[in-house]
OpenMM code with the backbone's topology and positions (N, CA, C; nanometers):
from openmm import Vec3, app, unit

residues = "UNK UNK UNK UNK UNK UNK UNK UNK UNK UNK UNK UNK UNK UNK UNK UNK UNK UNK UNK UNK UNK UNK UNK UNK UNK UNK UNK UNK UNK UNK UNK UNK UNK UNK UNK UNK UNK UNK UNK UNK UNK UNK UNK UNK UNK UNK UNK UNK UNK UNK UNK UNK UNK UNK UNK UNK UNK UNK UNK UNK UNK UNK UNK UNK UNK UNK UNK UNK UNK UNK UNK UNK UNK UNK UNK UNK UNK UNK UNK UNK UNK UNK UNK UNK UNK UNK UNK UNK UNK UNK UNK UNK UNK UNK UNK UNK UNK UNK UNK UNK UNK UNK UNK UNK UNK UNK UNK UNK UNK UNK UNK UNK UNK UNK UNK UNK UNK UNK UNK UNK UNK UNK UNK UNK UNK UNK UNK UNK UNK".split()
positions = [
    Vec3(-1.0756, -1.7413, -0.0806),
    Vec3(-1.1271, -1.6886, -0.2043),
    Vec3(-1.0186, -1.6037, -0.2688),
    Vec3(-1.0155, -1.6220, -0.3902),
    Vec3(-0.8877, -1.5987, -0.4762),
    Vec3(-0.9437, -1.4482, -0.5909),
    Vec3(-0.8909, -1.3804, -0.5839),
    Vec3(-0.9510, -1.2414, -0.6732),
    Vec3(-0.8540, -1.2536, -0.8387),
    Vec3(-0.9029, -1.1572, -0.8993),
    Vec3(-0.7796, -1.1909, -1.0351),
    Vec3(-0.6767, -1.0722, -1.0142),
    Vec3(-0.7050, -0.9673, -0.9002),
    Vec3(-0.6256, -0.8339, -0.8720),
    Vec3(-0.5570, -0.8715, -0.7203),
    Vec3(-0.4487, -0.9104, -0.7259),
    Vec3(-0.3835, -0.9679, -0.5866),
    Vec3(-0.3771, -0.8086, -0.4490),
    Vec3(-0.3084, -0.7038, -0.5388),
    Vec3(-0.3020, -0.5999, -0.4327),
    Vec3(-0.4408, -0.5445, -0.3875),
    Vec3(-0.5326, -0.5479, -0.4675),
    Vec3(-0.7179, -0.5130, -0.4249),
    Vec3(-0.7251, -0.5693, -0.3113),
    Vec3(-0.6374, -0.6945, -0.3512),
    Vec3(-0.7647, -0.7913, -0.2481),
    Vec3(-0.6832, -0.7398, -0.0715),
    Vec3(-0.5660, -0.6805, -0.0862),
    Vec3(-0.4658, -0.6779, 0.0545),
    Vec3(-0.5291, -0.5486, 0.0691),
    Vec3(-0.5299, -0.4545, -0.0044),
    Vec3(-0.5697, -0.3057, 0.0455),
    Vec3(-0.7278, -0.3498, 0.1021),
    Vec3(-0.7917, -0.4047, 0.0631),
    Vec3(-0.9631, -0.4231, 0.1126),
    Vec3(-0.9559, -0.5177, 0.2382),
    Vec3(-0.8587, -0.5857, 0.2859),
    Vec3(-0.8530, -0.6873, 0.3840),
    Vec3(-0.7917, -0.5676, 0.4582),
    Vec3(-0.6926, -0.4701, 0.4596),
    Vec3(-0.6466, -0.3928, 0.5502),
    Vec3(-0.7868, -0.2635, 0.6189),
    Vec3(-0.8187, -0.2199, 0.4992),
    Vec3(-0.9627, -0.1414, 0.4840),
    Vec3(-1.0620, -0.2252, 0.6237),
    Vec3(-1.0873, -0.3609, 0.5728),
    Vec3(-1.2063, -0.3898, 0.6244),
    Vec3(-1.1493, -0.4519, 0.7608),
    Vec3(-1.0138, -0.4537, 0.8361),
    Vec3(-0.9529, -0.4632, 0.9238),
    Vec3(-0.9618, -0.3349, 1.0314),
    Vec3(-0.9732, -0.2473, 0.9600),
    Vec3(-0.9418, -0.1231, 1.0086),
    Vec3(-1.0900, -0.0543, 1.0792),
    Vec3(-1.1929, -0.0963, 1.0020),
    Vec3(-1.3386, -0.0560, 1.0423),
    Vec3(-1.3626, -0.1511, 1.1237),
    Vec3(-1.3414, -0.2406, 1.0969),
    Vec3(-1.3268, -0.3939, 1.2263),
    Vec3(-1.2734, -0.3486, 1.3913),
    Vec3(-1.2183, -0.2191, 1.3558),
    Vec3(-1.0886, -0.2713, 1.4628),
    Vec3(-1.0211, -0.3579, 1.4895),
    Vec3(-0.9556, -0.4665, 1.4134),
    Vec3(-0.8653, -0.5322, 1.4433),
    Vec3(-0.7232, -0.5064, 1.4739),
    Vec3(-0.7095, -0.5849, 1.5670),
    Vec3(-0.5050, -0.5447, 1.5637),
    Vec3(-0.4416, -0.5992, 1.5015),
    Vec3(-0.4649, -0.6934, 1.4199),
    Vec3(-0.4049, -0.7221, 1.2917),
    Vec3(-0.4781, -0.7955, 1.1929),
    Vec3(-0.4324, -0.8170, 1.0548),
    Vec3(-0.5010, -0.9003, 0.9651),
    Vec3(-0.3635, -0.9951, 0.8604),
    Vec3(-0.4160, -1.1056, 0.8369),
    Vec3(-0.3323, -1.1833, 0.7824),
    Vec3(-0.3841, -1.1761, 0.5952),
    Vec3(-0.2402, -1.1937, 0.4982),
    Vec3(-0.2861, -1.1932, 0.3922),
    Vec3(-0.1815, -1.2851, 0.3788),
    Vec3(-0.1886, -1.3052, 0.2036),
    Vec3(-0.1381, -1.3855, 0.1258),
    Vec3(-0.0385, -1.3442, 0.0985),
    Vec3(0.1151, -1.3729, 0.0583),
    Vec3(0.2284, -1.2860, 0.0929),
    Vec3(0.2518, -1.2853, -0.0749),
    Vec3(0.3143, -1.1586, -0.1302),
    Vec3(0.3708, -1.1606, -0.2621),
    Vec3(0.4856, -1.0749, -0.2598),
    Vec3(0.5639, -1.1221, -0.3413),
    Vec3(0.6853, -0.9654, -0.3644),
    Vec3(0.6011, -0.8007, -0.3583),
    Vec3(0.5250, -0.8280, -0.4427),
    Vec3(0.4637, -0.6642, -0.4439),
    Vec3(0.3843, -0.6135, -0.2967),
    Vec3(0.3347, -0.7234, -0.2939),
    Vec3(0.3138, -0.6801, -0.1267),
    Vec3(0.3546, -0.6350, -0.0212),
    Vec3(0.4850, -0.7266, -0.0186),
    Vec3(0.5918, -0.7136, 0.0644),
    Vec3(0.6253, -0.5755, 0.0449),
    Vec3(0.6344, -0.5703, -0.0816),
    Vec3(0.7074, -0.4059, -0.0954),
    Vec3(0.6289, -0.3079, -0.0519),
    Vec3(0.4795, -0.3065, -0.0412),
    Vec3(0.3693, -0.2127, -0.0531),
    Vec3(0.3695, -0.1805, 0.1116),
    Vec3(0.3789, -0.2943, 0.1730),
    Vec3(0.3476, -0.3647, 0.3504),
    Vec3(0.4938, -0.2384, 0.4057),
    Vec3(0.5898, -0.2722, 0.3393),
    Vec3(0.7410, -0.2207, 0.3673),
    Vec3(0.7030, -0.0738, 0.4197),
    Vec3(0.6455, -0.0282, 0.2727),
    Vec3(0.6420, 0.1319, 0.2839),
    Vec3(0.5377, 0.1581, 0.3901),
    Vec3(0.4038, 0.0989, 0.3692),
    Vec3(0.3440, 0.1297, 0.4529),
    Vec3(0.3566, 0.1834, 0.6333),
    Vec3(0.5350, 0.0462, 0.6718),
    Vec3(0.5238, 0.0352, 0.7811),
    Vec3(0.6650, 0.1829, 0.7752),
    Vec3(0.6997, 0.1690, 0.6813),
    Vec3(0.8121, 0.2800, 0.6709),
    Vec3(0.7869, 0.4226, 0.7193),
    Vec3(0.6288, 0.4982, 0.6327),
    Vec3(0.5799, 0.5837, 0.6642),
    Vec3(0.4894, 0.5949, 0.7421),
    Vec3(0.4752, 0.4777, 0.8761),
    Vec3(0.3892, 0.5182, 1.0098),
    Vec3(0.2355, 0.5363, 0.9709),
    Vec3(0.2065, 0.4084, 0.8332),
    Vec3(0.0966, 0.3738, 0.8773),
    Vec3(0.0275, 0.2702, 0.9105),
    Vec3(0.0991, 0.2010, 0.9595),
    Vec3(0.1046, 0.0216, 1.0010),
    Vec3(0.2172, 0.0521, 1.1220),
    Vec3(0.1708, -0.0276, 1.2427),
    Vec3(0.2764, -0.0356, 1.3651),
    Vec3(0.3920, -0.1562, 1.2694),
    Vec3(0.3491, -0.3240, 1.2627),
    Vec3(0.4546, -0.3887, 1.2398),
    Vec3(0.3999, -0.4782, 1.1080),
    Vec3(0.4824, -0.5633, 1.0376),
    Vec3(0.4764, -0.6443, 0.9953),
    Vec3(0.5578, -0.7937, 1.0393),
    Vec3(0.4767, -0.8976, 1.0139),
    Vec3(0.5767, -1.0037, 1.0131),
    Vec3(0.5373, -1.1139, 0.8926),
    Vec3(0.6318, -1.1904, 0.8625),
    Vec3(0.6822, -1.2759, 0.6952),
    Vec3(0.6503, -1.4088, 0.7741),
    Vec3(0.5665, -1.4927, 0.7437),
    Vec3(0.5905, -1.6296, 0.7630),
    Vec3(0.5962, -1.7013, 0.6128),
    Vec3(0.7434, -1.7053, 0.5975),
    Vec3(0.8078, -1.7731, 0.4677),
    Vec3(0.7113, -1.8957, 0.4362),
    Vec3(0.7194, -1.9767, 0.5399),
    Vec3(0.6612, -2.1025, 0.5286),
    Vec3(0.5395, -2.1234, 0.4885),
    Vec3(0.4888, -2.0152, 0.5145),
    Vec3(0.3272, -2.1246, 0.4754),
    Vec3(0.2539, -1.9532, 0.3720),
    Vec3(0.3942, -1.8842, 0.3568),
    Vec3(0.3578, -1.7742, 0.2560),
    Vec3(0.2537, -1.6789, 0.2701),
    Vec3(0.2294, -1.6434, 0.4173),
    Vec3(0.1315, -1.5497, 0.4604),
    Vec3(0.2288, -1.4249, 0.5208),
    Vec3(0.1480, -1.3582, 0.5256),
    Vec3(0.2374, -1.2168, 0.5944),
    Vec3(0.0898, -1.1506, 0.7427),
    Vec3(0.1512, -1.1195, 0.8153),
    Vec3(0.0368, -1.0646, 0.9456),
    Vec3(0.0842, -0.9126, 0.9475),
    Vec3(0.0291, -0.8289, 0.9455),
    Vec3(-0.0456, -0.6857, 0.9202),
    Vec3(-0.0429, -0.6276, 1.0686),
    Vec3(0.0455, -0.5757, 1.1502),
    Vec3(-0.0455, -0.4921, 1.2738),
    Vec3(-0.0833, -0.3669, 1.2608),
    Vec3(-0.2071, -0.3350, 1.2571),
    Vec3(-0.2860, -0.2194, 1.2417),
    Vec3(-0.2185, -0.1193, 1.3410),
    Vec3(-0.2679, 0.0291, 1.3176),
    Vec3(-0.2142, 0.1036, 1.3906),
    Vec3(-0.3163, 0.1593, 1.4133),
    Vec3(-0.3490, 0.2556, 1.5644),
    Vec3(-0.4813, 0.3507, 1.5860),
    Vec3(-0.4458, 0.4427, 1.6611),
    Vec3(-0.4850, 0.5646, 1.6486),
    Vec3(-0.4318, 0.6931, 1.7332),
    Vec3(-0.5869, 0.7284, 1.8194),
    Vec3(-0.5741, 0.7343, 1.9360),
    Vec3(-0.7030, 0.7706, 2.0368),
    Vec3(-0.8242, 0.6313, 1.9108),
    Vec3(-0.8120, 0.5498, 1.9069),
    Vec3(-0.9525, 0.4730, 1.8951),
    Vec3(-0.9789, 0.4967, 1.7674),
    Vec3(-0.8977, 0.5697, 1.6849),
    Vec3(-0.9465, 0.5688, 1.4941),
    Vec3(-0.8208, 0.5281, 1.4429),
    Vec3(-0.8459, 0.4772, 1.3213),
    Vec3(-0.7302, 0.4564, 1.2681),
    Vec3(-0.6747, 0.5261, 1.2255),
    Vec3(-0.5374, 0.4972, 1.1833),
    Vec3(-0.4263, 0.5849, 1.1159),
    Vec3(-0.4468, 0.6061, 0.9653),
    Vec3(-0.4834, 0.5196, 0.8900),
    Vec3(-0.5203, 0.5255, 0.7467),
    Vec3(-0.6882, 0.5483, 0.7481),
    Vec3(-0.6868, 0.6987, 0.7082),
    Vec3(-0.8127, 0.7315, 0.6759),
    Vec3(-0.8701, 0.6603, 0.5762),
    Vec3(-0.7697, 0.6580, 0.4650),
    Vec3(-0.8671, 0.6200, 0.2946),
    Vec3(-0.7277, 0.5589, 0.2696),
    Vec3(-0.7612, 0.4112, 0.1693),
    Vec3(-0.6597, 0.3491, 0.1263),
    Vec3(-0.7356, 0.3009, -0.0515),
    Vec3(-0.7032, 0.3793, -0.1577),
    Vec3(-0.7656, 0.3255, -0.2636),
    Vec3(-0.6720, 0.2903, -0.3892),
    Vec3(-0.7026, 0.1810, -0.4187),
    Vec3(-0.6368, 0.1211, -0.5769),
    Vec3(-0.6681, 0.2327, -0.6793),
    Vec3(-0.5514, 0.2792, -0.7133),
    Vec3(-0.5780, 0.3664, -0.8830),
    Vec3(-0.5879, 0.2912, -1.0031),
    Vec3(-0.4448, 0.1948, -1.0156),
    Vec3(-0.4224, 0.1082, -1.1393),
    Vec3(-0.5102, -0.0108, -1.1384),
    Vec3(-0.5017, -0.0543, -1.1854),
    Vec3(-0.6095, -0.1995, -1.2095),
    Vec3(-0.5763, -0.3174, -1.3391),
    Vec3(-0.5987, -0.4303, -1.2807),
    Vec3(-0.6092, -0.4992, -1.4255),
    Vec3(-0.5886, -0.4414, -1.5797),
    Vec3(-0.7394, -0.3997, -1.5161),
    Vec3(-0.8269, -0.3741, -1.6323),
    Vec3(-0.7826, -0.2546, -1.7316),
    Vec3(-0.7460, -0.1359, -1.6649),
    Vec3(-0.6775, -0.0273, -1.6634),
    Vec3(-0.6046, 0.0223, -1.5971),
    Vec3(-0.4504, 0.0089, -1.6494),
    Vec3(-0.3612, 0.0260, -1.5997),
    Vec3(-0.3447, 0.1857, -1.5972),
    Vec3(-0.2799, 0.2421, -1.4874),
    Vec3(-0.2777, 0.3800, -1.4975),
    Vec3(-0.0990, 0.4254, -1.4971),
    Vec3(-0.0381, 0.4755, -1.5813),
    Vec3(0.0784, 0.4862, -1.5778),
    Vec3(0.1352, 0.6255, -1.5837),
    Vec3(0.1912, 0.6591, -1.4824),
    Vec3(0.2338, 0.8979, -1.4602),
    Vec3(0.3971, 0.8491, -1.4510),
    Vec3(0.4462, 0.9584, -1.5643),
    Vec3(0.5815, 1.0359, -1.5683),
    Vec3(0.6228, 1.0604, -1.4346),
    Vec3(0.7030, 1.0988, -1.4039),
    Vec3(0.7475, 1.1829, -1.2680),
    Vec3(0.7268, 1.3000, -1.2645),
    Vec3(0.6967, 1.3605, -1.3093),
    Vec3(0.6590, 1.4968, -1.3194),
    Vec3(0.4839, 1.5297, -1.2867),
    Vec3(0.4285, 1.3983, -1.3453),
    Vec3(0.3039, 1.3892, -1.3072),
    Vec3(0.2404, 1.3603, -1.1471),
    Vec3(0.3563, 1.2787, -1.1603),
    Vec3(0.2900, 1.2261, -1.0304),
    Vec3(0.1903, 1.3387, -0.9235),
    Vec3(0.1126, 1.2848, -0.8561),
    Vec3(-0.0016, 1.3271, -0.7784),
    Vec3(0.0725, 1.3751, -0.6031),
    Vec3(0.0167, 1.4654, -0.5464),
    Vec3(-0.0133, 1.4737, -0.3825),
    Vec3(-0.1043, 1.4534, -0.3300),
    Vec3(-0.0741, 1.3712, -0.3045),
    Vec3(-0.1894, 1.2987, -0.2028),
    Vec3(-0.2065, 1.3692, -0.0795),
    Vec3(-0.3334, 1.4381, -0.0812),
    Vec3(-0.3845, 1.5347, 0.0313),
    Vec3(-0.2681, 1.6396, 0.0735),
    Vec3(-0.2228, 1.7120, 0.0065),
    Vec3(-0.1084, 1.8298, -0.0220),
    Vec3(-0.0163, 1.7722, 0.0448),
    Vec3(0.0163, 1.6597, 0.0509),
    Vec3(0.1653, 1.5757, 0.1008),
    Vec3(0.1252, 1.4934, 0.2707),
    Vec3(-0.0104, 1.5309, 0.2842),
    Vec3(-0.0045, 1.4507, 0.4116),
    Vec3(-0.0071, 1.2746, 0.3651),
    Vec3(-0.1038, 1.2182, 0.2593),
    Vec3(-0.0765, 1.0995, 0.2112),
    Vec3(0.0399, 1.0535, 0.1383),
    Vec3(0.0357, 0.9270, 0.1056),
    Vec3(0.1344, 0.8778, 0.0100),
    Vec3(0.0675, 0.8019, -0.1125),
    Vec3(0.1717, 0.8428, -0.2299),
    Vec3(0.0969, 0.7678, -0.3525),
    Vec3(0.2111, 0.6846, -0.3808),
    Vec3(0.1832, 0.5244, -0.4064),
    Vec3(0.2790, 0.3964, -0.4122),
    Vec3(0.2832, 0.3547, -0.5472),
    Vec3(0.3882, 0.3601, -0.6060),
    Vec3(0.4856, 0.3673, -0.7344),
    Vec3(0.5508, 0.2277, -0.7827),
    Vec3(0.4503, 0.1632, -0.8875),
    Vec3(0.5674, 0.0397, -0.8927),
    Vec3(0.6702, 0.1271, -1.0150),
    Vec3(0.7895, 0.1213, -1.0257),
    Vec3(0.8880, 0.2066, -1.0709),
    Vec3(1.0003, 0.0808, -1.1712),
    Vec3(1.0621, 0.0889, -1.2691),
    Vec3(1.1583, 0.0028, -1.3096),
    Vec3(1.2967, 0.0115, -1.2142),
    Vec3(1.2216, 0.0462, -1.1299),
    Vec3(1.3668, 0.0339, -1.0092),
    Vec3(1.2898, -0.0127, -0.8325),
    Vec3(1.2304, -0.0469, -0.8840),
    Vec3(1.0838, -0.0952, -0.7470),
    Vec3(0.9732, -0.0524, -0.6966),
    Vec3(0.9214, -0.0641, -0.6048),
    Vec3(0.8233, 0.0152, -0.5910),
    Vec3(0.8212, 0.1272, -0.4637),
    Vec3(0.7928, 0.2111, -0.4901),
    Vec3(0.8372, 0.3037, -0.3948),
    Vec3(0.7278, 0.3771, -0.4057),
    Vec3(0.7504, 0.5330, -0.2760),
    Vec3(0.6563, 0.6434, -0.2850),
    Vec3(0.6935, 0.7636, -0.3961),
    Vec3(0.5812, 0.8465, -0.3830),
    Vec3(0.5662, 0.9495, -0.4937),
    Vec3(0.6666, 1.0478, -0.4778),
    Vec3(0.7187, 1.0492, -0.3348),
    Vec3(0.8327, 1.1612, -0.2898),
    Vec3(0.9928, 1.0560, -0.3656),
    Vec3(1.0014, 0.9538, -0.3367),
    Vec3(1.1187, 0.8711, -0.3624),
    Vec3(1.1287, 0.8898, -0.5173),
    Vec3(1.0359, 0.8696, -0.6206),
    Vec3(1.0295, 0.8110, -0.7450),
    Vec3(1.0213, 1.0204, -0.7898),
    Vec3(0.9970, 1.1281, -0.7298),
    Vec3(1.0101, 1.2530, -0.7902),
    Vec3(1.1727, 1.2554, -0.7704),
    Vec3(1.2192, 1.2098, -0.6360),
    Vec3(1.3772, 1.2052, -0.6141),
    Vec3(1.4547, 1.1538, -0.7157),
    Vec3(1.3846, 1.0403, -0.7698),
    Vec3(1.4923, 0.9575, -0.8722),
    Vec3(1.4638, 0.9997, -1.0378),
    Vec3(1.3717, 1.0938, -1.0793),
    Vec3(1.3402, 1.0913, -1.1298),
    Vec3(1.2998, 1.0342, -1.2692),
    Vec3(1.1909, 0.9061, -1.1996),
    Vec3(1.1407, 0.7835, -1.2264),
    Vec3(0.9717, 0.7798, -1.2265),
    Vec3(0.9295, 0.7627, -1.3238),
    Vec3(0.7679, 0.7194, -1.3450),
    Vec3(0.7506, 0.5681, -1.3362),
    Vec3(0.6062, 0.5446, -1.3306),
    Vec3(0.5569, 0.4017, -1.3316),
    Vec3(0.4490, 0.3634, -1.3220),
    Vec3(0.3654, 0.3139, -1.3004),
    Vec3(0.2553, 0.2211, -1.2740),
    Vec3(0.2420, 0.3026, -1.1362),
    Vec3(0.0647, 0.3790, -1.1399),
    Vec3(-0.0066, 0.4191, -0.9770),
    Vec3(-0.0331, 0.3400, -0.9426),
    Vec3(-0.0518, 0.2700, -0.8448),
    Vec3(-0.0645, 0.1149, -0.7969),
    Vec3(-0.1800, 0.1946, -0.6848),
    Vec3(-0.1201, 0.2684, -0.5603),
    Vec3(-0.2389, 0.3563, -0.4977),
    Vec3(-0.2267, 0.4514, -0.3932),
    Vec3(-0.2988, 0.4900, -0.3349),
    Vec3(-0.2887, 0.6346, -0.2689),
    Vec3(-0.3208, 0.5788, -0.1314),
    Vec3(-0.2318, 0.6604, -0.0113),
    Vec3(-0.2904, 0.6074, 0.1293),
    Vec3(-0.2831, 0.7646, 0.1956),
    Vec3(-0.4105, 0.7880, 0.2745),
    Vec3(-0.4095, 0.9162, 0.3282),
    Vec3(-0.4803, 0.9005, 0.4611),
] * unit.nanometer
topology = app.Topology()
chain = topology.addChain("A")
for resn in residues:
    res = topology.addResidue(resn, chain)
    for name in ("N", "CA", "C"):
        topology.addAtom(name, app.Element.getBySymbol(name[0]), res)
């Protein structure tokens, strides 16, 4: 089943992975994903990722500390429908810096700490805490 919001549909498959307990979940692979999957595994909240070029899926390994997961709350800001777009100066803290807020940026997509560094705005894409 095909959504018209491609990153919804990966953050809600990771979400509903996570209440699952699964040790991993498979999605549909995209550039923006890839990039989103990257950071995720960058900032220790995903153990691994792996790319199967071929048949254009990507596999997800969940992470859990004592039996809960590592990502408390994972929610879409921007949308289709309404796009949400912050300056650098705007940008948000996500739970006074314990989360991360994910930045598509005219220089990629990155976190809210990277894109205050470069000082670069963009598209909230979403918040992980």
């Amino acid at each position: 089943m095909s959504f018209n919001d491609p990153i919804a549909e990966c953050l809600t498959t990771i979400r509903n992975g996570l209440s699952a307990r699964h040790k991993y979940v498979d999605i549909i692979m995209s550039k923006e994903k890839k990039a989103i999957v990257k950071i995720l595994h960058e900032e220790g909240f995903i153990l691994n990722y792996l790319v199967d070029d071929s048949k254009k899926r990507m596999r997800i390994f969940l992470k859990y500390k004592n039996r809960s997961p590592i990502i408390q709350g994972i929610k879409r800001v921007s949308n289709p429908g309404l796009r949400k777009y912050l300056g650098w100066r705007d940008l948000p803290s996500v739970f006074n810096g314990f989360g991360i807020a994910i930045i598509s940026t005219s220089q990629g997509i990155m976190t809210d700490h990277e894109a205050r560094e470069k000082k670069v705005g963009g598209e909230f894409l979403c918040k992980v805490w």
